[in-house]
C-alpha positions in Angstrom: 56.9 121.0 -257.2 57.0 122.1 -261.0 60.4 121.7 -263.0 60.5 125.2 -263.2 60.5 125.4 -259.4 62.9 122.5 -258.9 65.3 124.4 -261.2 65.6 127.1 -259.3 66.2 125.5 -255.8 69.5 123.7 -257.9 70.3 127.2 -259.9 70.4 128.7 -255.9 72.1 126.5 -254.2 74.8 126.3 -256.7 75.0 129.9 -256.6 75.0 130.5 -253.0 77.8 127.3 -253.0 79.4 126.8 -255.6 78.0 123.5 -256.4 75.2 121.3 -255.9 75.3 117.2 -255.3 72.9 114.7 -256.8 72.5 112.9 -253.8 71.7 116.1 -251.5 69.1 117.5 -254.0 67.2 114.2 -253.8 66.6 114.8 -250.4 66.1 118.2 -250.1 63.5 118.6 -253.4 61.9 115.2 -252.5 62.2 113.6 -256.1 64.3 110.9 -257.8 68.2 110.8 -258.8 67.1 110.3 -262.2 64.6 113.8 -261.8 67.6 115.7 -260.3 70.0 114.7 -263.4 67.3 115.7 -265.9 67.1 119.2 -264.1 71.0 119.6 -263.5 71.3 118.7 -267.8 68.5 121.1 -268.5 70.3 124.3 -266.6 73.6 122.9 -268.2 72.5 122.5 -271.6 70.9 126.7 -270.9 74.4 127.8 -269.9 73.3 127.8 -266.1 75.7 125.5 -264.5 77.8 122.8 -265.2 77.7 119.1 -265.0 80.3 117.2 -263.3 80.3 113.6 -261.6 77.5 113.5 -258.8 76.1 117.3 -259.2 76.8 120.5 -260.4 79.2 123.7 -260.3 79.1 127.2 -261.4 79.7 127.4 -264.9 82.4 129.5 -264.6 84.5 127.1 -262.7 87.4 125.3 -264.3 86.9 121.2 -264.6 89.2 119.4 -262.1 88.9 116.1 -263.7 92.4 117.1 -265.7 92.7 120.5 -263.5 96.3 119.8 -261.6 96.8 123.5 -259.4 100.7 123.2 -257.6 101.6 122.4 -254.4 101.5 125.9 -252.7 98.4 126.7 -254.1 96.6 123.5 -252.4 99.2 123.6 -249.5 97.0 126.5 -248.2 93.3 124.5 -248.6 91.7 122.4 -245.6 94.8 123.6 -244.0 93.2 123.0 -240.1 91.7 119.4 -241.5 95.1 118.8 -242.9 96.5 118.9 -239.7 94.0 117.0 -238.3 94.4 114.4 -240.7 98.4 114.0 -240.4 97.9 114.0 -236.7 95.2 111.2 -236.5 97.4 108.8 -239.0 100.7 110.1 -237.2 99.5 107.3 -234.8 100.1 104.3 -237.3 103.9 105.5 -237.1 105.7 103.2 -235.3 110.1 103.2 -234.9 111.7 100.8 -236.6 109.3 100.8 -239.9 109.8 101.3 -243.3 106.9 103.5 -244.7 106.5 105.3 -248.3 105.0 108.7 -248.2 103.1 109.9 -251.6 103.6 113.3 -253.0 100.5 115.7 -251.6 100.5 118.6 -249.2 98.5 116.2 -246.4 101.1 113.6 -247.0 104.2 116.8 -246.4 102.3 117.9 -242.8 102.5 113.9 -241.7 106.4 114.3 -243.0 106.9 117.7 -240.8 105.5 115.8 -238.0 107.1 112.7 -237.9 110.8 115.1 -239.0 109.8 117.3 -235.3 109.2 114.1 -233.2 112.4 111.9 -232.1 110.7 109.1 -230.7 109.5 108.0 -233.6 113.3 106.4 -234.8 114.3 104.8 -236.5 112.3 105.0 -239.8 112.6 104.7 -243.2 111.0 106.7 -245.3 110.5 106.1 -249.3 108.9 109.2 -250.9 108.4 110.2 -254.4 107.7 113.7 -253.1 109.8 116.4 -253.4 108.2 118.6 -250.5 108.2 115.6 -248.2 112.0 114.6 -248.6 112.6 118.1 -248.2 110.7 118.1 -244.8 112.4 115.0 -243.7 116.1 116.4 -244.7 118.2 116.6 -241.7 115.8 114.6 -239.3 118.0 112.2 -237.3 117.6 108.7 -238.2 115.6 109.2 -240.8 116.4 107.5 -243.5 114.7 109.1 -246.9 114.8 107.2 -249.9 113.5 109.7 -252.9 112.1 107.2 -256.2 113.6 109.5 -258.8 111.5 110.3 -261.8 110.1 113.0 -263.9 108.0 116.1 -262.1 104.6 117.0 -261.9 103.1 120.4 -261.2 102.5 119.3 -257.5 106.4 118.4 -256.8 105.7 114.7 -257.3 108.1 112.5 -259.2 106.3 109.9 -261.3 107.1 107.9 -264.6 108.9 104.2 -265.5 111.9 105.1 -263.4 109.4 105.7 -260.1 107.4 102.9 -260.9 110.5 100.6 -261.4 112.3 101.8 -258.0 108.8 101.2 -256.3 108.8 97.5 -257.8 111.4 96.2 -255.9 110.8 97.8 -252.4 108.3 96.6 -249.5 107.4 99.0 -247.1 105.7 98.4 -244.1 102.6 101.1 -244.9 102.1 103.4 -247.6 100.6 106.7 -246.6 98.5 108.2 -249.9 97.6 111.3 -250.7 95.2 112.1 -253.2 93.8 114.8 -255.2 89.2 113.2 -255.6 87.7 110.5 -253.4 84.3 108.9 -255.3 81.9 105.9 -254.3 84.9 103.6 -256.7 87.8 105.0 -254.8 90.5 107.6 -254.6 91.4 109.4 -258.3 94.5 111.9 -259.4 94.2 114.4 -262.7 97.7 113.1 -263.4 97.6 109.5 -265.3 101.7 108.7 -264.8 100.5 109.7 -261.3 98.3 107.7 -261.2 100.1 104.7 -261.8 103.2 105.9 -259.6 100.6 105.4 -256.8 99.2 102.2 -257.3 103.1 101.2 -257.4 103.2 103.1 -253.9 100.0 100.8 -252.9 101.6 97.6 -254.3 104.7 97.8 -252.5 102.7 97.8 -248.8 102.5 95.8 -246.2 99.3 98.5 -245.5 97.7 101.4 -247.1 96.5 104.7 -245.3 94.6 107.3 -247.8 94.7 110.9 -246.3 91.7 113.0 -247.5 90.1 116.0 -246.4 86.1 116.1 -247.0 86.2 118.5 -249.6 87.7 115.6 -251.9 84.7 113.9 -251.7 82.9 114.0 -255.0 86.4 115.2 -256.7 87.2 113.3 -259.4 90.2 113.1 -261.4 91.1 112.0 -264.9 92.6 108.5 -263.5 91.3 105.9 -261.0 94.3 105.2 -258.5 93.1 101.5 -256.7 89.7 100.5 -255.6 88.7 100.4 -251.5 89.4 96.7 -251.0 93.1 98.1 -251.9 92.9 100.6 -248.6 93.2 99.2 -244.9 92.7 102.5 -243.7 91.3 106.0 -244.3 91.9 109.4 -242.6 89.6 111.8 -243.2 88.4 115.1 -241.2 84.9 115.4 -239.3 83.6 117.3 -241.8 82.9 114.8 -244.0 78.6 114.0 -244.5 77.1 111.3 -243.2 76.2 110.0 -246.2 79.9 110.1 -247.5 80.5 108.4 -244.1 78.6 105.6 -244.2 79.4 104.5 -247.7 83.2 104.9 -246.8 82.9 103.4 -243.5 81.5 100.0 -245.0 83.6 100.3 -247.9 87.0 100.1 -246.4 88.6 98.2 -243.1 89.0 101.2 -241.2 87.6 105.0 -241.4 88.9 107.9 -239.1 87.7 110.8 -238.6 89.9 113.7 -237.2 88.9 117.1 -235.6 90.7 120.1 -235.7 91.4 121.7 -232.5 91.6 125.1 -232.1 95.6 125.5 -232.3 95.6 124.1 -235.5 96.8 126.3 -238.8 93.4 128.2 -240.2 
């Protein structure tokens, strides 16, 4: 296949979805990564798409490595995988724990769910989420300990005074929300995010990471921790088997949930 041909296929498929991946064009032109790359710079460098980590987007579409959209603008992506997701690591809740829940619109449907199920108590919840305290407000027995801070566009509450209350709690598991998911780990646009959530990971016993498959190949500005930092991670069937099986060596525990038909579209 010519350049020229090559070129094409990428300029399509980006076209017809938004965005192209590395790994998926090496299988589908039957060429190198290193062939790929040079093609995805050459339509970049033309104005054709845009270069991001592992592919390429339209050109017209805003970078997300910084990009931080509010919490009811995401609250309404993945929504049925969401769901999914919060069910599959509602499972890990157990009465009687202490657990921190991380800002994230995943992290609020786990906090809705465990507020509308009684057997669960009693729990203690630590949160630097605004959204998920407010779902938890007024659940018996639920004991919600908010970390104080300074807000972010997404209703998170990061910063020194987060990271200090986070220093001197234990928790029993810390479930994490985040905004990209990469072969070095889970990433957030927000960099006093960022470090708000390692603080989240330090203080646990055990760390869940919720994740819907369209966060795969998402990168943010800042890394939060690395895999060998995650005992387990929730993400929805829709995830590729290539994504799978780097994920599922990478970390102690994968899950995969499935929406069922009930669930929120």
């Amino acid at each position: 296949m010519l350049a020229t041909q090559r070129r094409e296929r990428i300029l399509a498929e980006v076209r017809a979805h938004g965005a192209a991946r590395v790994a998926d064009l090496v299988v589908a032109l039957g060429v190198s990564d290193m062939t790929v790359r040079r093609d995805i710079a050459e339509l970049a460098r033309e104005g054709l798409v845009r270069r991001v980590h592992g592919g390429a987007v339209a050109p017209d579409t805003p970078s997300r490595s910084t990009d931080e959209p509010g919490f009811e603008a995401k609250r309404t992506w993945s929504s049925a995988q969401k769901t999914a997701i919060a069910r599959a690591a509602l499972a890990d809740v157990e009465p009687g724990q202490a657990l921190a829940l991380s800002a994230g619109t995943t992290t609020w449907v786990l906090a809705t769910m465990i507020a509308a199920d009684p057997t669960l108590r009693p729990l203690t919840v630590v949160t630097n989420g605004l959204r998920v305290a407010d779902a938890l407000h007024g659940a018996d027995d639920v004991e919600v300990v908010l970390t104080g801070g300074t807000r972010t566009p997404s209703d998170a509450l990061v910063g020194p005074v987060a990271d200090a209350t986070l220093a001197d709690l234990r928790v029993d598991r810390t479930f994490l929300g985040v905004h990209g998911l990469d072969a070095d780990g889970p990433t957030t646009p927000n960099l006093a995010e960022a470090a708000t959530d390692r603080a989240l990971v330090r203080c646990a016993a055990a760390t869940t990471v919720l994740a819907d498959h369209t966060k795969w190949g998402t990168v943010g500005l800042a890394r939060i921790c690395g895999f060998d930092e995650i005992d387990t991670l929730v993400v929805d069937a829709g995830l590729a088997d290539d994504a799978r099986t780097h994920l599922a060596a990478a970390v102690d525990r994968l899950v995969l949930a499935r929406p069922t038909p009930g669930d929120p579209q």
